[in-house]
MOPAC internal coordinates of N, CA, C and O (Angstrom, degrees):
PM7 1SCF
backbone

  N    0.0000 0     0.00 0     0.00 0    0    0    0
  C    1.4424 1     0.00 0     0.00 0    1    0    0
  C    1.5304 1   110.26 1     0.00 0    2    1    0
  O    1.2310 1   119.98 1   128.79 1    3    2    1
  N    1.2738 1   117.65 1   -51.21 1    3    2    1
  C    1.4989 1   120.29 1  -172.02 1    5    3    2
  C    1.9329 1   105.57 1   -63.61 1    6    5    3
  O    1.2310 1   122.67 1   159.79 1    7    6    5
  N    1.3748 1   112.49 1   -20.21 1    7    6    5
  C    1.6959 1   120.63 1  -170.70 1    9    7    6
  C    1.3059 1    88.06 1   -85.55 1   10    9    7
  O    1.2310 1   101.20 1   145.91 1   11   10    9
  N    0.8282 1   151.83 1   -34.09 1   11   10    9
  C    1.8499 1   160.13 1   154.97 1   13   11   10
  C    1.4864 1   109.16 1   -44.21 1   14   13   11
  O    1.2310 1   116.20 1   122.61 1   15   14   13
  N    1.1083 1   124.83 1   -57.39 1   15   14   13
  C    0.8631 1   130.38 1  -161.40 1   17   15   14
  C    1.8544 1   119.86 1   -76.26 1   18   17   15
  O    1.2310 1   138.84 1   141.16 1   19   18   17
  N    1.6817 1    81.08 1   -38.84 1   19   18   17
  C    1.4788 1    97.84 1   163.06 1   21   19   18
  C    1.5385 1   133.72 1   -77.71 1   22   21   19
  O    1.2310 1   137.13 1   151.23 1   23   22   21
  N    1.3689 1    84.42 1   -28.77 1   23   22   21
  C    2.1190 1    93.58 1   171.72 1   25   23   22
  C    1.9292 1   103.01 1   -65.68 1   26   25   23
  O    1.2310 1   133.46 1   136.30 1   27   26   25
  N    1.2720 1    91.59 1   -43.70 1   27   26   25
  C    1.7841 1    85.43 1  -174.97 1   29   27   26
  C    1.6950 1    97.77 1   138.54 1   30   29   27
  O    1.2310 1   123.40 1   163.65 1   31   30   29
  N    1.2301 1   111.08 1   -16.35 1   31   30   29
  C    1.7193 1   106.61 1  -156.47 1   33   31   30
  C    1.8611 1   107.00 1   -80.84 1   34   33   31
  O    1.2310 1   123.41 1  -177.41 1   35   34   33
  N    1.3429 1   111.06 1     2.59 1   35   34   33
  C    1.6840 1   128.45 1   165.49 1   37   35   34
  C    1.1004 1   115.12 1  -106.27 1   38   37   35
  O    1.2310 1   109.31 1   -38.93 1   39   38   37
  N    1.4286 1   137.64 1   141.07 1   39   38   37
  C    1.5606 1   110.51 1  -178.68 1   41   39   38
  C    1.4450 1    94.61 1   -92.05 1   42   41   39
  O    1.2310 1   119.50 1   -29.71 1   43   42   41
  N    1.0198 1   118.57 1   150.29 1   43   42   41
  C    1.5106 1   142.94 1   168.09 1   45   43   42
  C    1.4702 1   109.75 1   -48.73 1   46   45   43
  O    1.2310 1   115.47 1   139.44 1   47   46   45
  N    1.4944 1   126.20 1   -40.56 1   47   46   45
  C    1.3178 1   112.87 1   179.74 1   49   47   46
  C    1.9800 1   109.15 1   -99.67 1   50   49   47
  O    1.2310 1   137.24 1  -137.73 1   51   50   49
  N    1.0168 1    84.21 1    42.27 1   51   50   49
  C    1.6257 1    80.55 1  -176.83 1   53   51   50
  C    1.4286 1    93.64 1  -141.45 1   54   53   51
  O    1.2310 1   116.90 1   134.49 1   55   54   53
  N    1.5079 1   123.50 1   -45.51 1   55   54   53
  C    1.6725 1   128.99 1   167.88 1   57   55   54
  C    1.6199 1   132.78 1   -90.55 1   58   57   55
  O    1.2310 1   119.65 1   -59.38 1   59   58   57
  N    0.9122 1   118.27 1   120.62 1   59   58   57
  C    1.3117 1   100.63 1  -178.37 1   61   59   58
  C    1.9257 1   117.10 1   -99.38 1   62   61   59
  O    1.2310 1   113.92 1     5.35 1   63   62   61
  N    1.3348 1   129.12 1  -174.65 1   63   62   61
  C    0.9601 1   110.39 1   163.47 1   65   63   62
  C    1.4305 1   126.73 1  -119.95 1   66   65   63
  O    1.2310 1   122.59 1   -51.38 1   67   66   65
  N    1.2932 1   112.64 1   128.62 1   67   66   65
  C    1.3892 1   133.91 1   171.33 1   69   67   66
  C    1.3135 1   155.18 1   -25.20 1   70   69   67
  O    1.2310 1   106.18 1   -60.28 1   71   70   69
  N    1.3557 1   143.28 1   119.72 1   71   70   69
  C    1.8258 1   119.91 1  -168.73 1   73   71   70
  C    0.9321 1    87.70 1  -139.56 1   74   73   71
  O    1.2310 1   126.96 1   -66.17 1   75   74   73
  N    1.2969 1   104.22 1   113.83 1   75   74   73
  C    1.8357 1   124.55 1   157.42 1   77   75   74
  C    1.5010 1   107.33 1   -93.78 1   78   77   75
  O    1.2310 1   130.48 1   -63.89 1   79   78   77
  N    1.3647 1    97.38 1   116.11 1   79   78   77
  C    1.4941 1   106.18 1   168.48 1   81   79   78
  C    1.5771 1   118.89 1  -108.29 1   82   81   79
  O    1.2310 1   112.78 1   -38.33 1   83   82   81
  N    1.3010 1   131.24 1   141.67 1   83   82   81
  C    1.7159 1   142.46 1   171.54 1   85   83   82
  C    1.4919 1   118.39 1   -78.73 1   86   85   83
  O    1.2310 1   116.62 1   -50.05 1   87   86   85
  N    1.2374 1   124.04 1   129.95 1   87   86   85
  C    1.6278 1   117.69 1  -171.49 1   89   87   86
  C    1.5426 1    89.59 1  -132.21 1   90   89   87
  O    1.2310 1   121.80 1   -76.08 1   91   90   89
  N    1.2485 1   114.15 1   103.92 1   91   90   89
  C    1.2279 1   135.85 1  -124.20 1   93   91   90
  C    1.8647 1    82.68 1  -132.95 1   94   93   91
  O    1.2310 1   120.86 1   -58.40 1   95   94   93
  N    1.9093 1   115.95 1   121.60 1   95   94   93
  C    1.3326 1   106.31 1   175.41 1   97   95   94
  C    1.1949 1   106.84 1   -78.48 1   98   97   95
  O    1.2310 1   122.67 1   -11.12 1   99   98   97
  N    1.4579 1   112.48 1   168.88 1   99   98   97
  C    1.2905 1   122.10 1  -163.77 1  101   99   98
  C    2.3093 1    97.92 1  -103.44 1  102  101   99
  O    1.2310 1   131.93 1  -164.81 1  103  102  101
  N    1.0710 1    94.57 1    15.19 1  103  102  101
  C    1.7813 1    89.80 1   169.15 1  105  103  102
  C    1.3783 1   108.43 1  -156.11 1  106  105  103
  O    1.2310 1   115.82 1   -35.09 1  107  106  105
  N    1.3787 1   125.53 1   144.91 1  107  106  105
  C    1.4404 1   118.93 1  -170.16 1  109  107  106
  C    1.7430 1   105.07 1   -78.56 1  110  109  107
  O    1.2310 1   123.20 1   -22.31 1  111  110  109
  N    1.0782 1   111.47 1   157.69 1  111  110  109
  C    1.4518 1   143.25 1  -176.46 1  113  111  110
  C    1.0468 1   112.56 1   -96.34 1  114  113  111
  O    1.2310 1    99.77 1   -75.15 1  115  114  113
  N    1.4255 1   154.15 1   104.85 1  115  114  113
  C    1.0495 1   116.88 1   169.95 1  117  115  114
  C    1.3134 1   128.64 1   -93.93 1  118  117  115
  O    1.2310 1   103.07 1    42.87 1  119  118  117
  N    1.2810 1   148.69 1  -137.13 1  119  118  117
  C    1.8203 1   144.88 1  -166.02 1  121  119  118
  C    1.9482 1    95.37 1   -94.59 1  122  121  119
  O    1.2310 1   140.24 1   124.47 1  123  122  121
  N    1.4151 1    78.35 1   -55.53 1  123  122  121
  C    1.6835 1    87.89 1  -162.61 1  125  123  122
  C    1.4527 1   106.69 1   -42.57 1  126  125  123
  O    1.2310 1   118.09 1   136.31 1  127  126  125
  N    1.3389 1   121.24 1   -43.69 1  127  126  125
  C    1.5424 1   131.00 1  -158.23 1  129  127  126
  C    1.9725 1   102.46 1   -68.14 1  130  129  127
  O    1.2310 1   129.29 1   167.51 1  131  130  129
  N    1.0095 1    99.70 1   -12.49 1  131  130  129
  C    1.8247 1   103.53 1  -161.50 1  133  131  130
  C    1.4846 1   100.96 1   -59.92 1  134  133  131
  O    1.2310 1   114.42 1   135.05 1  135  134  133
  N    1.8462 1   128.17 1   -44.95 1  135  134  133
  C    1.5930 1   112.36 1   153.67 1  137  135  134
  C    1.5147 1   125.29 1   -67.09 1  138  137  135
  O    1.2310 1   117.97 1  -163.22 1  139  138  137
  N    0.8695 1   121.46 1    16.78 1  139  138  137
  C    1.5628 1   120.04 1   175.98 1  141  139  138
  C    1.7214 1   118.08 1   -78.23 1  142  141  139
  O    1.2310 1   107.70 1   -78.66 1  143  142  141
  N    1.2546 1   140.55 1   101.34 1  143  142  141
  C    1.3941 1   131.30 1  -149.19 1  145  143  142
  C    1.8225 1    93.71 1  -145.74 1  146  145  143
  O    1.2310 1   124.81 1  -164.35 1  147  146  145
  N    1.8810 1   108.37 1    15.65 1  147  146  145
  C    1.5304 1    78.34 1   154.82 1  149  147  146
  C    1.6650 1   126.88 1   -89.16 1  150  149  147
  O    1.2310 1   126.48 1    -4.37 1  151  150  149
  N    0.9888 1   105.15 1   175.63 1  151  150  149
  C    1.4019 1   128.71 1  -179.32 1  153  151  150
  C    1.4064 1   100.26 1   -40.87 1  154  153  151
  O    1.2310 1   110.23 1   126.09 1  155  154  153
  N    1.1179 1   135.95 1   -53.91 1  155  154  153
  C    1.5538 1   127.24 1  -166.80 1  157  155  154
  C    1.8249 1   101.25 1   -70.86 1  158  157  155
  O    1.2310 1   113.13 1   149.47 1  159  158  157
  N    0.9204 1   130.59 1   -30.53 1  159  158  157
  C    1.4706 1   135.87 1  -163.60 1  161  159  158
  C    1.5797 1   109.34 1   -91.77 1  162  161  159
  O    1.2310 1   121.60 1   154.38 1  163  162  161
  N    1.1127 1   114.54 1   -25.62 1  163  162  161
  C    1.5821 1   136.01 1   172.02 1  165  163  162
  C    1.4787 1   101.08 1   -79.85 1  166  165  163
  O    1.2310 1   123.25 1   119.45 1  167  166  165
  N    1.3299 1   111.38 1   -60.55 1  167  166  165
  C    1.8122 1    97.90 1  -170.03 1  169  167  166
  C    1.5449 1   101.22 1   -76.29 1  170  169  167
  O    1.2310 1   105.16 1   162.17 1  171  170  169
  N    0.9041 1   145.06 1   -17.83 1  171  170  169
  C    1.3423 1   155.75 1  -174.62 1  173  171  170
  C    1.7445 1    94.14 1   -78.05 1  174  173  171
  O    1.2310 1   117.32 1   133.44 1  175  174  173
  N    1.4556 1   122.71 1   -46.56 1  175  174  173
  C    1.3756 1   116.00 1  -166.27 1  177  175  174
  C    2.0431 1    95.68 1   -68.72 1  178  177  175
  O    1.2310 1   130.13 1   147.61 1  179  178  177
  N    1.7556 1    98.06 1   -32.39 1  179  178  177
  C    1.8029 1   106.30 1  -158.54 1  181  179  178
  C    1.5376 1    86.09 1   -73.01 1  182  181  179
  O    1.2310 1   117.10 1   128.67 1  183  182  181
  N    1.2690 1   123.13 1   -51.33 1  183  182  181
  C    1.8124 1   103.24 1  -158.60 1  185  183  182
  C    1.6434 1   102.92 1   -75.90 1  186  185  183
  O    1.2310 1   112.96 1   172.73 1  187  186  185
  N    1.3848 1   130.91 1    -7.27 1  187  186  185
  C    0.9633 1   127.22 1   159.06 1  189  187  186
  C    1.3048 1   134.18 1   -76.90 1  190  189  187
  O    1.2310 1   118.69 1   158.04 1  191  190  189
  N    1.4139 1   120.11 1   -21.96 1  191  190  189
  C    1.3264 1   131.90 1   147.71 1  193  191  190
  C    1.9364 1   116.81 1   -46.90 1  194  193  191
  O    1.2310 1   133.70 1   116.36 1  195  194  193
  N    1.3868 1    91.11 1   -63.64 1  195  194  193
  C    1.4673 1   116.55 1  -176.55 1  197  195  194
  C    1.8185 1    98.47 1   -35.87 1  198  197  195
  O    1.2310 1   135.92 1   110.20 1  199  198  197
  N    0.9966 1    86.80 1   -69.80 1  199  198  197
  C    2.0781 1    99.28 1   173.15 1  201  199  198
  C    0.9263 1   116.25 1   -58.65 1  202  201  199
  O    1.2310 1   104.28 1   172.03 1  203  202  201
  N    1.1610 1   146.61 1    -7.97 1  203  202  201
  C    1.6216 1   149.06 1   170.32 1  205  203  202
  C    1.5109 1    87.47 1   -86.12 1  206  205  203
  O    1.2310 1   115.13 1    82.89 1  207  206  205
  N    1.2290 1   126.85 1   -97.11 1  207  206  205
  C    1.3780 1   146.23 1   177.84 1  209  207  206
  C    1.4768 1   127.68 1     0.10 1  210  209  207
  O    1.2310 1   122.23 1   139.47 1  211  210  209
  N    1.2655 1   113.34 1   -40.53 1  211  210  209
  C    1.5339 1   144.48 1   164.49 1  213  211  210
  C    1.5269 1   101.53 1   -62.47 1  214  213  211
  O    1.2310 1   126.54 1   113.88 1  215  214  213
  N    1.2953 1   105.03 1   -66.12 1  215  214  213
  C    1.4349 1   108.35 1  -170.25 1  217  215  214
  C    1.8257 1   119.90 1   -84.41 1  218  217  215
  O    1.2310 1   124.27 1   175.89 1  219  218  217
  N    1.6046 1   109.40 1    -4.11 1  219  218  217
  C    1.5095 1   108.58 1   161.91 1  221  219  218
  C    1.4912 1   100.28 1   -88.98 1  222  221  219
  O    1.2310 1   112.89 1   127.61 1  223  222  221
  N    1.5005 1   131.04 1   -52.39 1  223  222  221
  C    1.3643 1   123.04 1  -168.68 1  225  223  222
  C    1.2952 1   122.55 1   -65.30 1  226  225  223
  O    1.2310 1   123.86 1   173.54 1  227  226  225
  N    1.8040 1   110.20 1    -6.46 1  227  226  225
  C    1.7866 1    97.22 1   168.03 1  229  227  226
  C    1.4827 1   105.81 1  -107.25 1  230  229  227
  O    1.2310 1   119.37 1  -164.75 1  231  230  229
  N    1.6037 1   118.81 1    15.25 1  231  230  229
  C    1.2807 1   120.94 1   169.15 1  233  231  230
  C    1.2894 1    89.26 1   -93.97 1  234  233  231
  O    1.2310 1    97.01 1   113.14 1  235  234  233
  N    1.2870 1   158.39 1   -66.86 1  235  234  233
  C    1.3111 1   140.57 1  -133.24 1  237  235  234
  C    1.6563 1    86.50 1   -93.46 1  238  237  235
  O    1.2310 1   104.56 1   144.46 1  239  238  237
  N    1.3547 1   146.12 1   -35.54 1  239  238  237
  C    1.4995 1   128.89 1   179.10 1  241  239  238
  C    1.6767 1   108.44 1   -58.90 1  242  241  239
  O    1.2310 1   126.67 1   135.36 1  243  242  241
  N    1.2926 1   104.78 1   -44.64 1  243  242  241
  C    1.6691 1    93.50 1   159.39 1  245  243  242
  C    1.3563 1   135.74 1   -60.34 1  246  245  243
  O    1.2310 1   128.05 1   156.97 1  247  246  245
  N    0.9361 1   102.10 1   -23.03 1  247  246  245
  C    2.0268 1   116.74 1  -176.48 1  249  247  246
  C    1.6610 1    87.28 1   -76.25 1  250  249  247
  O    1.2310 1   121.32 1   127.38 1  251  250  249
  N    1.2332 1   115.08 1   -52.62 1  251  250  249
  C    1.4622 1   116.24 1  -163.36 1  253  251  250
  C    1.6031 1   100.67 1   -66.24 1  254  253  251
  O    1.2310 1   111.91 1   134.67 1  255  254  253
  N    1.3769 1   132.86 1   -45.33 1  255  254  253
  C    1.2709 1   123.87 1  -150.79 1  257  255  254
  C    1.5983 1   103.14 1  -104.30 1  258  257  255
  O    1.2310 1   124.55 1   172.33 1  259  258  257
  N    0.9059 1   108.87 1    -7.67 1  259  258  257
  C    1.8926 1   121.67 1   158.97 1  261  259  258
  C    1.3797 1   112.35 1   -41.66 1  262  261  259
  O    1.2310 1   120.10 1   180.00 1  263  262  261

């Protein structure tokens, strides 16, 4: 969309352009684990979220205040 937008073939006041960002865990997962739904593997997935999250939202407040 944004390569559109930039060639000309979107109009500019009707599109804007876009930032997709990845919040990316900080330990690999592997396949097997995807039925795994006890409690230890769940809070383990949340405080690992939690720690990603911290560290994307003071990257994008910097991106922003740059």
């Amino acid at each position: 969309m944004n390569e559109w937008v930039d060639a000309g073939y979107l109009p500019d006041e009707r599109f804007n352009r876009i930032t997709v960002r990845w919040l990316e865990l900080d330990r690999e997962v592997p396949y097997p684990s995807k039925p795994d739904r006890s409690p230890a593997f769940i809070r383990g997935l949340l405080d690992s979220g939690e720690r990603r999250a911290e560290v994307f939202l003071t990257d994008v407040r910097e991106e922003l205040t740059d």
